[in-house]
mmCIF file of the C-alpha atoms, coordinates in Angstrom:
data_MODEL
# 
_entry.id   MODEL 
# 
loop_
_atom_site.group_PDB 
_atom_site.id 
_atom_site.type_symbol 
_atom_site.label_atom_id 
_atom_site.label_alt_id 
_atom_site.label_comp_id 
_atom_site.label_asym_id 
_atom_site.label_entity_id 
_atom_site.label_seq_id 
_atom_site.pdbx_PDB_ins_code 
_atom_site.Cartn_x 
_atom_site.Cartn_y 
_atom_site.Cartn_z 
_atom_site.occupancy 
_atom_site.B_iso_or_equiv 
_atom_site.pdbx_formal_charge 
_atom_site.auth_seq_id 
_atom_site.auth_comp_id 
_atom_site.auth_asym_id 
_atom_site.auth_atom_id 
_atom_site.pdbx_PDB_model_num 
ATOM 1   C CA . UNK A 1 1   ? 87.372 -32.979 -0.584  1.00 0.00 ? 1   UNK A CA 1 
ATOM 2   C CA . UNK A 1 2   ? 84.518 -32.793 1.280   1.00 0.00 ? 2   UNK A CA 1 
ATOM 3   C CA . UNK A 1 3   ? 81.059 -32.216 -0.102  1.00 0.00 ? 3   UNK A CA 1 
ATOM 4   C CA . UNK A 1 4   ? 78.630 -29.438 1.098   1.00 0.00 ? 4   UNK A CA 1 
ATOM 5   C CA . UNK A 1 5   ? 74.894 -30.743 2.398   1.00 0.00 ? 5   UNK A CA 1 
ATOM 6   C CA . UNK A 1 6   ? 71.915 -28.716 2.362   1.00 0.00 ? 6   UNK A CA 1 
ATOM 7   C CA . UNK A 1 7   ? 71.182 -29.225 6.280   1.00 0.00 ? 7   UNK A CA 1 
ATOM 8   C CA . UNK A 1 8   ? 68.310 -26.785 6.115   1.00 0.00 ? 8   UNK A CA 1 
ATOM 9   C CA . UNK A 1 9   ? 64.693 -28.534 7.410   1.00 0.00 ? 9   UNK A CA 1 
ATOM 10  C CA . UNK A 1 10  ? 62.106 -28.325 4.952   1.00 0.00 ? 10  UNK A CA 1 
ATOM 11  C CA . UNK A 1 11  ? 58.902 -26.066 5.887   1.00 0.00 ? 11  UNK A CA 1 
ATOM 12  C CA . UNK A 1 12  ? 56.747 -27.643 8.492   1.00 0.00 ? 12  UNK A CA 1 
ATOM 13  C CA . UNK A 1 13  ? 53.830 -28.745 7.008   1.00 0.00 ? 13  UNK A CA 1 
ATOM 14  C CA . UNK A 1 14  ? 50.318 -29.096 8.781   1.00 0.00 ? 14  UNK A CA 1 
ATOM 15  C CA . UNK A 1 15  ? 47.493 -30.679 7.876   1.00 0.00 ? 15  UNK A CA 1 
ATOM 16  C CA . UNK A 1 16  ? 43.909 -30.222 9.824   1.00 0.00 ? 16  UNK A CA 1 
ATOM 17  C CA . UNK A 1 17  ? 45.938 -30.270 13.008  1.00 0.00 ? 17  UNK A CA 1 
ATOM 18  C CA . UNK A 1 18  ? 49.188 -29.208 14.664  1.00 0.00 ? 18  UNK A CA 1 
ATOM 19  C CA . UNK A 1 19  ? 50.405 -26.208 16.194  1.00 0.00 ? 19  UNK A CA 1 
ATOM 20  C CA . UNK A 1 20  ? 51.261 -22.136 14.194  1.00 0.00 ? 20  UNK A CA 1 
ATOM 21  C CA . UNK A 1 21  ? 53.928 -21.221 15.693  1.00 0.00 ? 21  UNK A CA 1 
ATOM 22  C CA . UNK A 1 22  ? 54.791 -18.424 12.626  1.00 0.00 ? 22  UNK A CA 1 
ATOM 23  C CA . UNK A 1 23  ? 52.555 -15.162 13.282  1.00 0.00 ? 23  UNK A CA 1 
ATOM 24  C CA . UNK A 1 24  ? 52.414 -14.823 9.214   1.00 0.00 ? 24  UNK A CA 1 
ATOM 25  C CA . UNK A 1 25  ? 51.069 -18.336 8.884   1.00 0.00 ? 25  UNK A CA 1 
ATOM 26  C CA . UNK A 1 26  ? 48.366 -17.706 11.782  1.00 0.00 ? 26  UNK A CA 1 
ATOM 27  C CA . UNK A 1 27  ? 47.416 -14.247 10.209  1.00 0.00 ? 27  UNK A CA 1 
ATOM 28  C CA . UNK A 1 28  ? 46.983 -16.321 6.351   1.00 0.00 ? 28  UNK A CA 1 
ATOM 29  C CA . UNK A 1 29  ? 44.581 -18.789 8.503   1.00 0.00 ? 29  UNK A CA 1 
ATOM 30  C CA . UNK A 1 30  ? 42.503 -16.543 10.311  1.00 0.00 ? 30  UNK A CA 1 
ATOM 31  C CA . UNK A 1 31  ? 41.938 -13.768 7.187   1.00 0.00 ? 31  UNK A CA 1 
ATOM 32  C CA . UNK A 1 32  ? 40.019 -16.110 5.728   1.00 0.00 ? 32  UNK A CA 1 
ATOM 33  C CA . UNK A 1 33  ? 37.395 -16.891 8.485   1.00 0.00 ? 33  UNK A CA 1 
ATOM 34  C CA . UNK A 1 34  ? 34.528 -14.951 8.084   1.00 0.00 ? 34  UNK A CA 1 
ATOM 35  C CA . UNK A 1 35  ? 31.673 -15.899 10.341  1.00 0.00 ? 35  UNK A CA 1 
ATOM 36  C CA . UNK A 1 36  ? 32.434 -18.005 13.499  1.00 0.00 ? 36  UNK A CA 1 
ATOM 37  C CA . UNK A 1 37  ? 31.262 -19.155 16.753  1.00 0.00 ? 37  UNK A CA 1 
ATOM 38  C CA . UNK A 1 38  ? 34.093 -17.854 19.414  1.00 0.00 ? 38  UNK A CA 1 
ATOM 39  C CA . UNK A 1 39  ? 34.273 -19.788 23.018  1.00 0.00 ? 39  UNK A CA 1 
ATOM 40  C CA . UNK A 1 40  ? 36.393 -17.860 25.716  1.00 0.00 ? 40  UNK A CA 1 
ATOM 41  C CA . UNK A 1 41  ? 38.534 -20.302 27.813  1.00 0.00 ? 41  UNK A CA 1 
ATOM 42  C CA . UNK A 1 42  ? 40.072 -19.104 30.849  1.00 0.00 ? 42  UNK A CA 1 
ATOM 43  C CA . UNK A 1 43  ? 42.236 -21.909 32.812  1.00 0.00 ? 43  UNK A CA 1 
ATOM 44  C CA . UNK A 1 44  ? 40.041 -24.965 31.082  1.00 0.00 ? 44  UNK A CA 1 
ATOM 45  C CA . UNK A 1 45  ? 36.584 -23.319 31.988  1.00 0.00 ? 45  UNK A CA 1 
ATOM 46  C CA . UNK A 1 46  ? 34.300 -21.489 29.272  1.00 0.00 ? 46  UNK A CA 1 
ATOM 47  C CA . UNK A 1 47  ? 33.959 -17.453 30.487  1.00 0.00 ? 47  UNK A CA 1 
ATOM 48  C CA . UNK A 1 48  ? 32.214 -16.906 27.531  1.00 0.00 ? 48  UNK A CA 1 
ATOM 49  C CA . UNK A 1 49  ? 30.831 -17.583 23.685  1.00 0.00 ? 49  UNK A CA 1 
ATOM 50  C CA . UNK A 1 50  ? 28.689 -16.392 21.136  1.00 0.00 ? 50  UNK A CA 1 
ATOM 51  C CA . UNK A 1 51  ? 28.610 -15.975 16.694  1.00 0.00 ? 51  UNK A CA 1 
ATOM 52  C CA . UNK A 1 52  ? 30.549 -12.994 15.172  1.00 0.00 ? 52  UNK A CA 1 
ATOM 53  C CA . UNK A 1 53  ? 32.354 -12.139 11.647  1.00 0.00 ? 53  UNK A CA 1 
ATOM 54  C CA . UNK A 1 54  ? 36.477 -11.815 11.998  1.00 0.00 ? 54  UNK A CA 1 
ATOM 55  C CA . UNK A 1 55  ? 36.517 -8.499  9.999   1.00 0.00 ? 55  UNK A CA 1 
ATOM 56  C CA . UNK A 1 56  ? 40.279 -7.637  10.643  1.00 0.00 ? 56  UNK A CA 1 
ATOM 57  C CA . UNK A 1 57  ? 43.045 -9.808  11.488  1.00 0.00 ? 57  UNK A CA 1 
ATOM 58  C CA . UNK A 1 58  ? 46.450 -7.545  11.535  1.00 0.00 ? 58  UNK A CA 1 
ATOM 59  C CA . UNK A 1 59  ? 50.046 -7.755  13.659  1.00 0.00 ? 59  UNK A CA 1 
ATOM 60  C CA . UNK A 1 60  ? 50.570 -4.730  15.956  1.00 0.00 ? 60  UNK A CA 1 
ATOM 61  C CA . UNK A 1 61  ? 52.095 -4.977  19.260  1.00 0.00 ? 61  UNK A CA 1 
ATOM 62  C CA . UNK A 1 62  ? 50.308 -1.816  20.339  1.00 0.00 ? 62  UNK A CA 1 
ATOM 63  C CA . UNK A 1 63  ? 46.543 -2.560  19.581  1.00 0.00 ? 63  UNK A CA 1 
ATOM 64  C CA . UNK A 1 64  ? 43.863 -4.970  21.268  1.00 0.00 ? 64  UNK A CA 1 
ATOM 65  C CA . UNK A 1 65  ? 41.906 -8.045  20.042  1.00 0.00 ? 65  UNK A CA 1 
ATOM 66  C CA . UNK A 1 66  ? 38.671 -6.837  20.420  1.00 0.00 ? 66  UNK A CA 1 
ATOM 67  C CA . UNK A 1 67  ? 35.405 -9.219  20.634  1.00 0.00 ? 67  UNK A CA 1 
ATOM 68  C CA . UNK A 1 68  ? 32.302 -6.933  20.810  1.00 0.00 ? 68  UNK A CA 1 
ATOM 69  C CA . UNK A 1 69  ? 28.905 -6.502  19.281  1.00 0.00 ? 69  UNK A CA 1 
ATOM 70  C CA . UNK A 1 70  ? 29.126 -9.981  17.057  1.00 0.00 ? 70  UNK A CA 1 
ATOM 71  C CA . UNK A 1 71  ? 32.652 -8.138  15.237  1.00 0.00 ? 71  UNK A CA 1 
ATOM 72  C CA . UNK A 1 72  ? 35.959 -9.682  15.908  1.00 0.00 ? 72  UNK A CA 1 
ATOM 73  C CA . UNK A 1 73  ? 39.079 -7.765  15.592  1.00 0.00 ? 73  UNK A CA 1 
ATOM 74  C CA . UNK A 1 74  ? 42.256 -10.173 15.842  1.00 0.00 ? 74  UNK A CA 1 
ATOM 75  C CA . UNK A 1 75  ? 45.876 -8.995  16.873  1.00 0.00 ? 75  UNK A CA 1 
ATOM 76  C CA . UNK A 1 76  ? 47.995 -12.106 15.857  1.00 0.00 ? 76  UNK A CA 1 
ATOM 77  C CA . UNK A 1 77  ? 50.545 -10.338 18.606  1.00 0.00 ? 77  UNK A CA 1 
ATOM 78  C CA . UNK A 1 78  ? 47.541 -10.836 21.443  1.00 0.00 ? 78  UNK A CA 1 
ATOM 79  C CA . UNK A 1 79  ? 48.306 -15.045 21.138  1.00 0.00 ? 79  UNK A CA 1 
ATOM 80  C CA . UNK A 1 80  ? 52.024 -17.134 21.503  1.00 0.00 ? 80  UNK A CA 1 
ATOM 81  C CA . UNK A 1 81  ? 50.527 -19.718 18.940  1.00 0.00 ? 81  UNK A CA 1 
ATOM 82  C CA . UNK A 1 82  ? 47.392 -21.326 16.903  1.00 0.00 ? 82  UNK A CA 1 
ATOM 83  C CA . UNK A 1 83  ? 46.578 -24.609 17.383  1.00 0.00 ? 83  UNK A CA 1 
ATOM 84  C CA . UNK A 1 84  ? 44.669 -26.294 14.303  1.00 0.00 ? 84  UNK A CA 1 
ATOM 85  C CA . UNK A 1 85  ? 42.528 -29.155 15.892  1.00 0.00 ? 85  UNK A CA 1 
ATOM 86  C CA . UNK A 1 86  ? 39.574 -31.393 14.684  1.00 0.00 ? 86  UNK A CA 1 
ATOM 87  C CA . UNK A 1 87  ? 36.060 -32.161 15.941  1.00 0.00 ? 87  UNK A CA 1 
ATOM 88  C CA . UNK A 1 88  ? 34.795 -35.412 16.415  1.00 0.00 ? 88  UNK A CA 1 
ATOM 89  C CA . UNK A 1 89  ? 32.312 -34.434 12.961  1.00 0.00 ? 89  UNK A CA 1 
ATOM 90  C CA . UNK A 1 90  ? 36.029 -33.883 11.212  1.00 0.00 ? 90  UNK A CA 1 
ATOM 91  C CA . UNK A 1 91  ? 35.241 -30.778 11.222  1.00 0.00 ? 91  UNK A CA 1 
ATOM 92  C CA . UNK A 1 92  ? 38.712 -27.841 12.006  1.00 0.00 ? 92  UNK A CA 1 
ATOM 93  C CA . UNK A 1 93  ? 38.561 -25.127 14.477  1.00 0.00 ? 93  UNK A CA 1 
ATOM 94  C CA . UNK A 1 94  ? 41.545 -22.872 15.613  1.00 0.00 ? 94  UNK A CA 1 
ATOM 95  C CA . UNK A 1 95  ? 42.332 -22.349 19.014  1.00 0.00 ? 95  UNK A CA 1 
ATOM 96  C CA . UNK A 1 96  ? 44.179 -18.824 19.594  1.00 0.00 ? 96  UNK A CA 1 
ATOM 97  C CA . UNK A 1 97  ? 46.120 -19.359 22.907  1.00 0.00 ? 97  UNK A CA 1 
ATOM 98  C CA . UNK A 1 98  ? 48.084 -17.014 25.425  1.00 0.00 ? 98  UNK A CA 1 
ATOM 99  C CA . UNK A 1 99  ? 48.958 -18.429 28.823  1.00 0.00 ? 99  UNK A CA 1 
ATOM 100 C CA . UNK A 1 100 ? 46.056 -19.772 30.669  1.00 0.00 ? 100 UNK A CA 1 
ATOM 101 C CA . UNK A 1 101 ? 43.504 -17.938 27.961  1.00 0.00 ? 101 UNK A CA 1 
ATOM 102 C CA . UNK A 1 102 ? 41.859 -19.354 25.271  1.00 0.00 ? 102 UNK A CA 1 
ATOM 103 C CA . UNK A 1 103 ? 40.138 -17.790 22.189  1.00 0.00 ? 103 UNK A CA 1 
ATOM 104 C CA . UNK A 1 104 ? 38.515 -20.872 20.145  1.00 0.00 ? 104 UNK A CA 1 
ATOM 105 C CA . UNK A 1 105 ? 36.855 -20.174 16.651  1.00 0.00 ? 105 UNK A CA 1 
ATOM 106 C CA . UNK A 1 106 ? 34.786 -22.280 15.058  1.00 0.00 ? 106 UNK A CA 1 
ATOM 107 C CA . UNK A 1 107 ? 34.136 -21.135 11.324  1.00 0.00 ? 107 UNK A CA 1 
ATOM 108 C CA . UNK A 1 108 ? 30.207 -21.282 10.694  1.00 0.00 ? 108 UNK A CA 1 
ATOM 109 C CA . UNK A 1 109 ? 31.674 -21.138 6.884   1.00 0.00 ? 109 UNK A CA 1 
ATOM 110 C CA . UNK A 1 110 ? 34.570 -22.114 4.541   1.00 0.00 ? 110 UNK A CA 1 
ATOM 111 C CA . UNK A 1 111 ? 36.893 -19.918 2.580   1.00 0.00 ? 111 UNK A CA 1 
ATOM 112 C CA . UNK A 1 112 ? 35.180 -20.994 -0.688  1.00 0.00 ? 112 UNK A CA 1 
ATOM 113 C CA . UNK A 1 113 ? 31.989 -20.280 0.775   1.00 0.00 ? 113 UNK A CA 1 
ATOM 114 C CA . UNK A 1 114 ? 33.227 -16.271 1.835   1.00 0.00 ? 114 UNK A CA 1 
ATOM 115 C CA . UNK A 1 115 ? 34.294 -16.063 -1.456  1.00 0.00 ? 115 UNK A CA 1 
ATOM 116 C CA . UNK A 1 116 ? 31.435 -16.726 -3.151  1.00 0.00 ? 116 UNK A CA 1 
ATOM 117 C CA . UNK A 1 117 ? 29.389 -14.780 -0.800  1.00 0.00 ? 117 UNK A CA 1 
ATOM 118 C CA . UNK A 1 118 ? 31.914 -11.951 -1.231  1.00 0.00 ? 118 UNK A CA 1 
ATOM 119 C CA . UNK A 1 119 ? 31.887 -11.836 -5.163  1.00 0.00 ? 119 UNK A CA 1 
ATOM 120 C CA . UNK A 1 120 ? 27.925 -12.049 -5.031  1.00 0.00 ? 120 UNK A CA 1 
ATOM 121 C CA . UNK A 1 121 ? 28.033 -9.051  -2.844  1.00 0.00 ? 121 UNK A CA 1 
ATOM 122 C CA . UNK A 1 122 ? 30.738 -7.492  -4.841  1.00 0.00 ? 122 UNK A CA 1 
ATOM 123 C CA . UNK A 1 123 ? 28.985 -8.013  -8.612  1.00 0.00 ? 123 UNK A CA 1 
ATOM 124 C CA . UNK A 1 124 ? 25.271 -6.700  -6.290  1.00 0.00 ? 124 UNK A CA 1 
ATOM 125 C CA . UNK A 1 125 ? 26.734 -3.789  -5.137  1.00 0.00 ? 125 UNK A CA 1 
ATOM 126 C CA . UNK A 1 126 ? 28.438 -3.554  -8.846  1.00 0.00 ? 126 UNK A CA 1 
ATOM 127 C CA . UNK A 1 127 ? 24.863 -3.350  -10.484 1.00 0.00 ? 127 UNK A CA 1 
ATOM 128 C CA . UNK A 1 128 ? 23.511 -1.222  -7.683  1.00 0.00 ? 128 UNK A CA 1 
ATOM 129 C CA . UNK A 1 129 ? 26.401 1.575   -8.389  1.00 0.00 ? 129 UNK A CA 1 
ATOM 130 C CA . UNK A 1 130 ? 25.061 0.809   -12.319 1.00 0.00 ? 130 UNK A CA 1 
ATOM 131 C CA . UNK A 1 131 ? 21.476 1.627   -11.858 1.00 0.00 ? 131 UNK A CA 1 
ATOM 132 C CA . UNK A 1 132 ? 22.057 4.947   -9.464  1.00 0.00 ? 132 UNK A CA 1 
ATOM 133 C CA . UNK A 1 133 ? 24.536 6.219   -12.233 1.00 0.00 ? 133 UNK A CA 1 
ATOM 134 C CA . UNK A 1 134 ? 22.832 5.407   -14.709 1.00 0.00 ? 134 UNK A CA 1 
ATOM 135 C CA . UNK A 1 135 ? 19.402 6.893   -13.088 1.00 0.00 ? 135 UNK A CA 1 
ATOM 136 C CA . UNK A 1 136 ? 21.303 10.088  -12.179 1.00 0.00 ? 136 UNK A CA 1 
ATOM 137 C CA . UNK A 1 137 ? 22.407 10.129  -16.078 1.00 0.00 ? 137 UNK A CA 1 
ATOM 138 C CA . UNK A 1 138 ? 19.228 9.764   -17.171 1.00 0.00 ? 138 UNK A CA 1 
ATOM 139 C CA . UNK A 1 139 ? 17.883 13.244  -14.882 1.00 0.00 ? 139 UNK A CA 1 
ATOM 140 C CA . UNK A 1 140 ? 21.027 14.896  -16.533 1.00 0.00 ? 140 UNK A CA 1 
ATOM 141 C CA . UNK A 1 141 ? 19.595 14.022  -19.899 1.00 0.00 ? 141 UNK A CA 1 
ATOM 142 C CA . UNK A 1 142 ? 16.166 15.277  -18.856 1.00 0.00 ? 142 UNK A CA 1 
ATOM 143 C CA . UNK A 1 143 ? 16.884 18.590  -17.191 1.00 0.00 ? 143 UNK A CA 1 
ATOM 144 C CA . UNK A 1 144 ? 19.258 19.424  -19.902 1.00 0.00 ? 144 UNK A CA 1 
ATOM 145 C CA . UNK A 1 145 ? 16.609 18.652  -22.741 1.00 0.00 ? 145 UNK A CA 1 
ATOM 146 C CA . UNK A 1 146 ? 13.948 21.291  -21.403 1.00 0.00 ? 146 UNK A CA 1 
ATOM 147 C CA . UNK A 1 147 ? 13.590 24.111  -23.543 1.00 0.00 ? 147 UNK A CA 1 
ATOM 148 C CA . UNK A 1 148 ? 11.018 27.056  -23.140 1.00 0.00 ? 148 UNK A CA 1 
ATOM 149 C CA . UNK A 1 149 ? 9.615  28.403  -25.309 1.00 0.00 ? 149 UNK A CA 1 
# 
């Protein structure tokens, strides 16, 4: 009788550093980047950098990653892999690579952080949407309480 073994590998795990191989994993790391500092490499030689906010990350083999006017619009499909790597400060940075290209983000921020900042901004624009409602409520109440007589 022979016995059956589970030969499956577990998950990779990866921790601070290693190479994304799995576009799903690489699109869970980058939606949570919000403002970074982007260097474009081009065969080991900087073409050019500068500070921007990742506001879409999404997988379609048809549309461009776009870096333009501080916004950063990352394809997952524009890069063969991610690789997770460390400064000497111990501090992680992703490098989004394709050939002999590049893209390196450094996060100015950490997920906590952009999720504080976006429930702040969430519960400010809350009470704004309170007060212009409830303004507009009170001219209602007004206009319909003049009587002539």
């Amino acid at each position: 009788m022979s016995q059956h073994r589970d030969t499956k590998l577990p998950a990779p795990c990866i921790i601070s550093t290693g190479i994304v191989i799995n576009k799903l994993d690489i699109r869970r790391l980058l939606t949570d980047l919000g403002r970074v500092r982007y260097i474009h490499i081009q065969e080991g030689e900087s073409k050019s950098e500068g500070e921007g906010e990742v506001l879409e990350v999404f997988a379609n083999q048809n549309r461009s990653t776009i870096v333009a006017n501080h916004a950063l619009y990352l394809n997952i499909y524009s890069f063969d892999y991610l690789e997770l790597r460390q400064s000497p400060e111990q501090e992680t940075y992703f490098d989004l690579v394709q050939d002999n290209r590049c893209l390196r983000l450094i996060p100015l921020s950490t997920p906590v952080q952009e999720r504080a900042t976006r429930k702040l901004n969430e519960t400010a624009w809350e009470a704004m949407m309170d007060q212009v409602l409830s303004a507009r409520w009170d001219a209602e109440i007004d206009d319909d309480g003049n009587c002539l007589f």
